[in-house]
N, C-alpha and C positions, 0 to 999 in steps of 0.2 A: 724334854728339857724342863729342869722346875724354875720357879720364877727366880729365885736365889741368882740359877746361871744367867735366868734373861737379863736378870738386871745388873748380873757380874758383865756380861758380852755388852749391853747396852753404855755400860761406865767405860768400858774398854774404848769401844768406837768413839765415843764423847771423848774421851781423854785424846786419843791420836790424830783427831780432827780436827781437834780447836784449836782456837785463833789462826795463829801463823805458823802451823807446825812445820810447816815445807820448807820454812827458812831456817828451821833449825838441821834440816838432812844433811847440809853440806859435811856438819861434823861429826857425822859417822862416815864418810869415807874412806878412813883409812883402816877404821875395824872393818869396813863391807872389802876391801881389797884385801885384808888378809885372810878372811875368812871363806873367799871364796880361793883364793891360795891353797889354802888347808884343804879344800875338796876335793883340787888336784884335778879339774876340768882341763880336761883337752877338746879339742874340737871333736864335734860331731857328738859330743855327751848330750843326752837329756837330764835337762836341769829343772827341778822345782824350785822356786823360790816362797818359801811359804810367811803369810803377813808381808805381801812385798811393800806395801809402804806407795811411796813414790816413784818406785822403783829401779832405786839403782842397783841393789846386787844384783838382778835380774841384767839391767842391764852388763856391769859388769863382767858377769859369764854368758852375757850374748859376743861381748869384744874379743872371750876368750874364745868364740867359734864354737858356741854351745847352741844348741835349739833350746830354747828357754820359754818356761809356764811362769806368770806370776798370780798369785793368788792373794786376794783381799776380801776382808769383810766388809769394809768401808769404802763405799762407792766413790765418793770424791777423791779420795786416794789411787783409786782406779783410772781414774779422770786424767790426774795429774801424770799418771805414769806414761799412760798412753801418748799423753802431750811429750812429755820427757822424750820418750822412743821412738818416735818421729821426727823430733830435732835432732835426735841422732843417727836417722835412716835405720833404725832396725824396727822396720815395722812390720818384721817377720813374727816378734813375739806375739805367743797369747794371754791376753790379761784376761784373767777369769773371778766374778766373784762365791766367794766361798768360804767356808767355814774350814777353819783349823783344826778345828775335832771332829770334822766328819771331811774328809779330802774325795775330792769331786772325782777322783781319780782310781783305778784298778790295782791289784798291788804288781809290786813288780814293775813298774811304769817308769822310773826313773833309775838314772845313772848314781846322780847328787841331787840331795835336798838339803836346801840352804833356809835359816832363817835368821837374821839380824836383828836380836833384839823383837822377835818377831812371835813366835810360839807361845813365849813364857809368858805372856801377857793374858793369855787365854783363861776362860774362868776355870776350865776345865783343866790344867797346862799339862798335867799327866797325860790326857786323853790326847791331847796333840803330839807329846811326843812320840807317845806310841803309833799315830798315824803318820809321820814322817818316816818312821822305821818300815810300816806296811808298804807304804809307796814306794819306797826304795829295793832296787834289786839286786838278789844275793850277791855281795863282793860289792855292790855300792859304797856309795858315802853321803852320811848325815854331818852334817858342820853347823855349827851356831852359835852364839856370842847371847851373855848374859851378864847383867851388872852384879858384881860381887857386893854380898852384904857385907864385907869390912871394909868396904871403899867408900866414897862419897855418898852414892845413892843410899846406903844401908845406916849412913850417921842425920842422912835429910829426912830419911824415911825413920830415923828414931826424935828428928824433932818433928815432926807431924802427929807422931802417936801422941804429945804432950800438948799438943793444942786442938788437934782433928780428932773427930769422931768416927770410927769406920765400920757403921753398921751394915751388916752381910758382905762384908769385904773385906777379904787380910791383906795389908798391904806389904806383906810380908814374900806375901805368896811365889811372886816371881824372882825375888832375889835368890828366893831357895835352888833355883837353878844354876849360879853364882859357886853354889856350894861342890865340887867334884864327886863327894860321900851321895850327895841325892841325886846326882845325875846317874851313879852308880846304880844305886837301888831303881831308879828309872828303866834303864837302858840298857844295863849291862850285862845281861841274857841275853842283849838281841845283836849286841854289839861288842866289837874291839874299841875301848874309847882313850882317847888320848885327851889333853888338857895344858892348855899354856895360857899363863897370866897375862895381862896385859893392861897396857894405858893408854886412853882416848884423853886427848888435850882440846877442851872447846874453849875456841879464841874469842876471851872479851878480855876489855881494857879493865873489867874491874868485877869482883862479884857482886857486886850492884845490877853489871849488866845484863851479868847472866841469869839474877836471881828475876831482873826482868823480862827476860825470854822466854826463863822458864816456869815462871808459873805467874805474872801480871799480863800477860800480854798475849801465850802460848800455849801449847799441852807442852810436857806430860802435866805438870803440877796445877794449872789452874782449875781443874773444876773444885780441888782440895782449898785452893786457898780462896774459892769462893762460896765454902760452906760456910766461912768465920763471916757473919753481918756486921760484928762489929768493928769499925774501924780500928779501936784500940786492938783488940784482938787481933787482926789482921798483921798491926805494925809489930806484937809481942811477935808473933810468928816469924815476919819477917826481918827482925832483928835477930831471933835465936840463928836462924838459918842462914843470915849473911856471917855471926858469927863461924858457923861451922864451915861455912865457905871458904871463909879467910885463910884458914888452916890447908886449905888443899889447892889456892891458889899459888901461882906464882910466874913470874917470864909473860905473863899476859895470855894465860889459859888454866881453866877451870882442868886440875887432875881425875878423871874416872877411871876406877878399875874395872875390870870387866874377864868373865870368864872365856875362853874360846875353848869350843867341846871340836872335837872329831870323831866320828867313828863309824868302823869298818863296819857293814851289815852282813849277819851269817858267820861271824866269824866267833869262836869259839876259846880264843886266847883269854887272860884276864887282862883286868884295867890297867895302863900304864899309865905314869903322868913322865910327860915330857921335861 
């Protein structure tokens, strides 16, 4: 590993464990229920869930009657999930920690490997895809959700590049998963891939609130908005970005596009989009 990635892996972890991130889980939901939908679990599948997070896709293909793996790099998050999956009596699952570009696992090992919002975050984010594809067994299924760069995230992440600095880090990076053309060039040797657009709606009364969740108070955005020391600078930022916010609010939730990937492992078809 060169130091570039430690300290790409190292921002990763800082970013998905700060502050309050746990309280922001609730509003992926409904992308972790469709996405493990798309994977097409029936009972008795083995399922990875790779960057589980807190763990609810994990858990969600434990309800569908899956034997379920969650994998995390960030311990605390591990902590959390464990707690999660005991409140829910499936304290069947294995939380394991681990690395996304290097999966602690054999190939062939899984049915579906799921990741929300989860992989593409990796410094490496090629290298994890491609390890999702090894751990899955032929006629498997890889399924994953990624925020598209002409949605919200890809208009925040261009008022950032106008105030933030982002040395040895593209922030660019994981949106490129967002894109169908790059998942392609990814994947799509390894796989039959399919693709449906999608919107995630996170419920606040105002983009004030969210802009406070999301990066005053929270990950993903705060370790960026606490590169800026100076106050002025701070509030330029946070004016540009409640600007852009405005535009994607409305009904009393923040609009995100997001990509949802499928695909068949071994399969020898080309790309479709749904």
């Amino acid at each position: 590993m060169t130091d570039a990635d430690s300290e790409g892996r190292e921002r990763s972890t800082y970013t998905w464990s700060a502050g309050r991130y746990p309280s922001l889980a609730p509003n992926f939901l409904p992308a972790i229920a469709r996405v493990v939908s798309a994977a097409g679990i029936d009972p008795g599948n083995r399922v990875l869930d790779v960057g589980c997070g807190t763990g609810n896709a994990a858990l969600t293909a434990r309800r569908a009657g899956a034997e379920v793996v969650g994998v995390d790099v960030t311990l605390p998050m591990l902590d959390l999930a464990r707690e999660g999956a005991a409140l829910a009596d499936f304290e069947d699952i294995e939380w394991v920690a681990g690395d996304a570009e290097a999966l602690p696992f054999p190939e062939d090992s899984f049915d579906a490997v799921l990741s929300n919002f989860g992989h593409v975050f990796s410094p490496q984010a090629s290298v994890a895809g491609s390890e999702m594809v090894r751990v899955a067994r032929d006629g498997g299924r890889v399924a994953f959700t990624a925020w598209s760069p002409n949605g919200l995230v890809g208009a925040l992440t261009d008022v950032l590049d106008d105030h933030v600095a982002h040395e040895n880090h593209d922030p660019w990076a994981h949106l490129r998963w967002g894109d169908p053309e790059f998942v392609r060039e990814q994947l799509g040797e390894h796989c039959e891939l399919s693709f449906q657009r999608r919107i995630a709606r996170f419920r606040y009364v105002s983009p004030q609130h969210f802009w406070r969740e999301f990066a005053e108070e929270s990950g993903p955005l705060s370790p960026a908005l606490r590169q800026l020391d100076e106050p002025d600078a701070r509030e330029a930022l946070r004016s540009d970005a409640l600007a852009t916010l405005d535009e994607w609010f409305a009904d009393n939730a923040v609009r995100v596009e997001y990509l949802q990937v499928r695909g068949i492992v071994g399969s020898d078809a080309s790309a479709a989009v749904e």
